[in-house]
N, C-alpha and C positions, 0 to 999 in steps of 0.2 A: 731322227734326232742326232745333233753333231754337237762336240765340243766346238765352244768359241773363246779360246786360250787368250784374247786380249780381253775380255774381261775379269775383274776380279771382285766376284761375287762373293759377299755373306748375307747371311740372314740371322734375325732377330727374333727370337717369340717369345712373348708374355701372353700366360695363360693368368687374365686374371679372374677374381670372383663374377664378375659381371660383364666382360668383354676378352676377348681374345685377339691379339694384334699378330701379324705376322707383318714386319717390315725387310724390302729388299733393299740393300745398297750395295753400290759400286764403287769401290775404292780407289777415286781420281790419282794419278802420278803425283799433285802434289799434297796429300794425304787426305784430302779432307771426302767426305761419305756424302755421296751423289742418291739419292732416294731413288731408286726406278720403281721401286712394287711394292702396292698395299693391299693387304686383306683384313678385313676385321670384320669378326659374327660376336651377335651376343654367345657369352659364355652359359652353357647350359652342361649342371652337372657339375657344377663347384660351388665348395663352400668356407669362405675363409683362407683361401690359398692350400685347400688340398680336396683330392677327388672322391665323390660322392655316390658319382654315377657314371662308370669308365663309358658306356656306349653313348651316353649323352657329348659327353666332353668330345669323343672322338668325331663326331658328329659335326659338330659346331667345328672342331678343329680343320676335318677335312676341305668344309666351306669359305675359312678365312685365306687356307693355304691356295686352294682354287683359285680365288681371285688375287692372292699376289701376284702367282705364276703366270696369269690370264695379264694381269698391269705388266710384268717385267720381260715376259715373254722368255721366260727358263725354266727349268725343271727344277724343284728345291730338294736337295738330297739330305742335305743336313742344317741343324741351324744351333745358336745360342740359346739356351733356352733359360729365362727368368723363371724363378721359384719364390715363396711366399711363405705365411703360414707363421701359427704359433712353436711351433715345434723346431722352427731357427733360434739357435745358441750363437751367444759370444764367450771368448774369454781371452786375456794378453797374458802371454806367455814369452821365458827369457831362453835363452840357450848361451854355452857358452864354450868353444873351444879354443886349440893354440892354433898359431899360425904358423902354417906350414911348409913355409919359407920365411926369406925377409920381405917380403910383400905381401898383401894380401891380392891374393886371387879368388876369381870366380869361383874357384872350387872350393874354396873358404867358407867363403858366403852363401853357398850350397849347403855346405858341412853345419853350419851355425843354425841356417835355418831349418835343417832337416832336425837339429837338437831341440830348436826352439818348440816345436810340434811335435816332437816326442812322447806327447803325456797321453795320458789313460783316458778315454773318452769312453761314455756311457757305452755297450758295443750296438746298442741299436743305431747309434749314430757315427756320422761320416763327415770327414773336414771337407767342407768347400772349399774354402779359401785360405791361404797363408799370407797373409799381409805385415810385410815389413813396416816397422814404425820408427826405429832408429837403430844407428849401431854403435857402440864402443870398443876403443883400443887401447888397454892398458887403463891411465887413468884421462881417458879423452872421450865424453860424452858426446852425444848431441852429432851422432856421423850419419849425413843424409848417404852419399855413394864411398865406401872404406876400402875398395879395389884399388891399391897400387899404393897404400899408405901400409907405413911399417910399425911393428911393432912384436910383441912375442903374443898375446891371448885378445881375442876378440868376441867382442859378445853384442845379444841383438836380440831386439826385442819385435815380438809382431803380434798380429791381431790374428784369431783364430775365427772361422764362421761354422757351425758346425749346424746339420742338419740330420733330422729321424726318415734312417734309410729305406725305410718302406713308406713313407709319404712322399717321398723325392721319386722312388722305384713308379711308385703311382703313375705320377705324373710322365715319367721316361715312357711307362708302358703305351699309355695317350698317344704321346709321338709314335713312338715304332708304329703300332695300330695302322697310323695313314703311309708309314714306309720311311719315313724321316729318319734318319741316324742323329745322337744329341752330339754335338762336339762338346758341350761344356756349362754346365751347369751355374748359375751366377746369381748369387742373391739379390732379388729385385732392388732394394735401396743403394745397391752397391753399384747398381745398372745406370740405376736415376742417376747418380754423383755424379758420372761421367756425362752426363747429357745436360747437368744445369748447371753444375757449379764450377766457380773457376777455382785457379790455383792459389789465387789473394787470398781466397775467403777464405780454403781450405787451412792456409797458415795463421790466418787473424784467428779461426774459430770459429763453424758455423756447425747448424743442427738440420739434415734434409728431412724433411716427413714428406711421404710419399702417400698419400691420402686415396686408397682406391675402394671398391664398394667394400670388400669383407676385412681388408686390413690396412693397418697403417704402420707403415715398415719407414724406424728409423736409424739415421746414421748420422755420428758425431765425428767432427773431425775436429785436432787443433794442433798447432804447430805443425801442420801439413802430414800430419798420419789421421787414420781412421782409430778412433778409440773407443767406440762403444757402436752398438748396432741390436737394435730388437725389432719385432713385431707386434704388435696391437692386434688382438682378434676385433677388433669392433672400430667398422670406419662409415662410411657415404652410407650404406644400406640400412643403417639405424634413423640415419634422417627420413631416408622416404617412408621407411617405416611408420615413422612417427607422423608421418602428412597423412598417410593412406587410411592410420586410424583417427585420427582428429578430426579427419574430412568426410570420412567414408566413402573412398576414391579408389579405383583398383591401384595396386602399385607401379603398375608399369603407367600410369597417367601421373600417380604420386612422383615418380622420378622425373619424367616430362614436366609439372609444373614447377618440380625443386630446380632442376637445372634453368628454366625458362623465366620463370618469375622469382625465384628463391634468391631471399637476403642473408648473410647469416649477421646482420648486425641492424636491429628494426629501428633506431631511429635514422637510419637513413632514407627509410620507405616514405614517399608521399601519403597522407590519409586518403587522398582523393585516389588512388591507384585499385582498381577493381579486376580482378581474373574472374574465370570461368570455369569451376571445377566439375569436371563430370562425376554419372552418379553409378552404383550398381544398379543389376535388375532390370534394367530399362527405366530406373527412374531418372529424370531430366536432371540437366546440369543445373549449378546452381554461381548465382555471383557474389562473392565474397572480396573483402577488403584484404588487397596485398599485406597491407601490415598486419592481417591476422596471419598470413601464414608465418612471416618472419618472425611473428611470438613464439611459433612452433619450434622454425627451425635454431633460432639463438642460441637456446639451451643447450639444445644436443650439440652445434659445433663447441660450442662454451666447455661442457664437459669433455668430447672427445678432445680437443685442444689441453687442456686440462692437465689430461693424461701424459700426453707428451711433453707437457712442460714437469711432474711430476720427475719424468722419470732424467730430463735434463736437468734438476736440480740435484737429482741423486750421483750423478753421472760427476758433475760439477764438483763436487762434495767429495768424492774419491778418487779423482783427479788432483785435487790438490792438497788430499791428504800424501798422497802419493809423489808432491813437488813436481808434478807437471802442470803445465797451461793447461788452466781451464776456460778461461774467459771466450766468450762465442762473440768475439768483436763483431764479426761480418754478419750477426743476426741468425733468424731463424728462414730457410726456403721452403716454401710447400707448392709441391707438386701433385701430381695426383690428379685423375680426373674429379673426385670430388672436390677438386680445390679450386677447380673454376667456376665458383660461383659467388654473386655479387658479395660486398663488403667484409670477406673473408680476411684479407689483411687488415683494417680497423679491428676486428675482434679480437685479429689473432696476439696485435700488435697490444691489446689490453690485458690479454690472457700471459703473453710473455715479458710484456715489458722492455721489450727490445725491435730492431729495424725488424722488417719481417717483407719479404716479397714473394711472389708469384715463381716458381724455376718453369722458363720455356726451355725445350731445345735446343740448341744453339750449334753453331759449328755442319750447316748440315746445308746440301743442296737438293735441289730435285723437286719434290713435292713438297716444299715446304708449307705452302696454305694448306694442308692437312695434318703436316704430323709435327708441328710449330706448338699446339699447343700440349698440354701437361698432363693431359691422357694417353701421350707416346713416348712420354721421359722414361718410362723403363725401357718399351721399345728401343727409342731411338740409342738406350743407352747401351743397349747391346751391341748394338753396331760399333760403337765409339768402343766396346771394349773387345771386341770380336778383331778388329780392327787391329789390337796393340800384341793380339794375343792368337792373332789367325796362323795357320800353314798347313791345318793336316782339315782344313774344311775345304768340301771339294762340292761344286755347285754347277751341272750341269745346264749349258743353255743354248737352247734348241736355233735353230737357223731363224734371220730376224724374216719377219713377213714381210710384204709389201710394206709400202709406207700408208697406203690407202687403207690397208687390214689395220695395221697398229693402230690409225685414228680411229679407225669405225669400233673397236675393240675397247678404247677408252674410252669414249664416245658413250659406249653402251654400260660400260664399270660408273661412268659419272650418275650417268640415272638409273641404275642400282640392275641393268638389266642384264644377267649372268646366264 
């Protein structure tokens, strides 16, 4: 195995409740993230975005990594890794020192922020992320970049993400297990943002829900900061749930008919539309009217939608008690593998009261008919932020094979043969 120093390889991993993605990209000259390698095994041994059963997870993990490596044809030493879970905290916090010269510098802005996230945090828990939301100088609010503007006292306000250190440890331990080094830890919603939303929306005001089987991880932004950010323990696996017992369907069919046939909004369903649900036990399938499953499943997206709108109105509420933009002009995105499923925007759009659209991917080359849709927005969004935030990820990649191996190798990854 040899280093190959003209490429510049990261990696992405989401470990989520019910899938585990490893995505490869290569960081074109003119910035944009070239796809070369996929892996992705169901997730076995998760539960809501924290680990249940370390030998299961590593399991599953080692086999998605496999077939990145096998798609990209490199060795993956290190990667981004997406986290989840109830046990993710937010909170906005101010700091506030002088400046220390007549300009401000970078080392200002260091100083301000390092005060801003100065505070007491539970001690089982560890700051993700420091997120700037604006600065002031003197009596001059509303400072997107304050480097090289004068003044005597500068102050700055961010968004804190904090996480319970041994559910995060968990998950590190996963990686290490198949040899992986984590460069950096990134709250899954926060991964999404970067892969579906643009910079308009972020400033008009929008809400991502990131809809995956065990949670629903969301982030608000408005005036182009991130202002609010939670978790949902309850997302997509309470649907199939709810087929599997209605139906009496095993659940891994119950997910296959929710994704295949599943509405979340029933009068859009034909009455004439008839599926095929298998049974337990060896008793025979049975045919049933599509529009009875969309009875099923309405409710549950109606409720989990619900929630998230609940907690945007709470969000909204203290935002401008506070005189900041609240307003989420650019709508609501949902992303999420369970968000590809038919008439989810009309629901959602009833549930919110606002535009509401689908977040694909965007900004990406390479394999895009794979990782295009909303089940690789956290994936793909590591890359995007791996990208802004790489230097000390180091990604060996082995000597390229023939050109006749490479196809027969993908060739054989297309029809699942490993």
């Amino acid at each position: 195995m040899t280093k190959t120093p003209d490429r510049n390889l990261i990696v992405g991993l989401d470990i989520g409740t019910t899938k585990i993605a490893v995505l490869v990209g290569e960081v074109l000259p003119d910035g944009e993230v070239n796809i070369v390698g996929l892996g992705t095994h169901a997730a076995k041994g998760m539960d809501k975005g924290g680990v249940n059963d370390l030998e299961s997870v590593v399991k599953s993990l080692q086999r998605a990594v496999e077939e990145a490596e096998m798609m990209a044809q490199c060795h993956i030493s290190s990667v981004f890794l997406g986290i989840s879970g109830k046990h993710i905290e937010c909170r906005n916090e101010k700091g506030i020192v002088p400046i220390s010269d007549e300009e401000v510098t970078q080392d200002d802005v260091d100083n301000v922020i390092h005060t801003a996230k100065s505070v007491r945090l539970p001690e089982e828990h560890r700051v993700l992320h420091v997120i700037p939301q604006e600065y002031s100088i003197d009596y001059q609010e509303g400072i997107k970049n304050p480097i090289g503007l004068s003044g005597v006292r500068m102050g700055a306000k961010v968004h804190l993400i904090t996480c319970h250190n041994d559910m995060a440890r968990n998950i590190e331990k996963c990686v290490e297990r198949v040899g992986l080094k984590v460069d950096q830890i990134i709250f899954s919603a926060l991964a999404s943002s970067y892969a579906v939303l643009t910079d308009d929306e972020k400033e008009l005001g929008v809400c991502v829900v990131d809809i995956g089987g065990g949670t629903m991880d969301i982030a608000i932004f408005t005036g182009g900061a991130l202002r609010y950010s939670k978790v949902i323990p309850y997302a997509g696996q309470a649907v199939t749930s709810d087929i599997a017992y209605a139906f009496g369907t095993p659940p891994v069919d119950a997910e296959a008919i929710k994704m295949r046939y599943g509405c979340a909004l029933g009068r859009l369903v034909s009455k004439e539309d008839t599926i095929e649900v298998p049974s337990v036990g060896g008793r025979p399938a049975r045919s049933l009217q599509r529009q009875t499953l969309a009875e099923v499943i309405e409710p549950r997206y109606t409720e989990l939608l619900g929630m998230v709108h609940d907690e945007i109105m709470r969000v909204q509420s203290e935002l401008r008690s506070q005189g900041i933009k609240h307003q989420l002009a650019a709508g609501v995105v949902l992303t999420g593998g369970a968000a590809e499923i038919e008439g989810i925007v009309e629901c959602a759009e009833q549930v919110f009261q606002c535009q509401v659209r689908i977040g694909h991917p965007t900004n990406i080359r390479g394999l895009t008919d794979y990782v295009e849709a909303p089940a690789y927005a956290t994936a793909v969004g590591l890359l995007q932020y791996g990208k802004l935030h790489q230097g000390q990820t180091v990604v060996d990649v082995r000597e390229k094979a023939s050109v006749t191996g490479w196809f027969k190798r993908v060739t054989n990854w297309l029809k699942g043969e490993f």
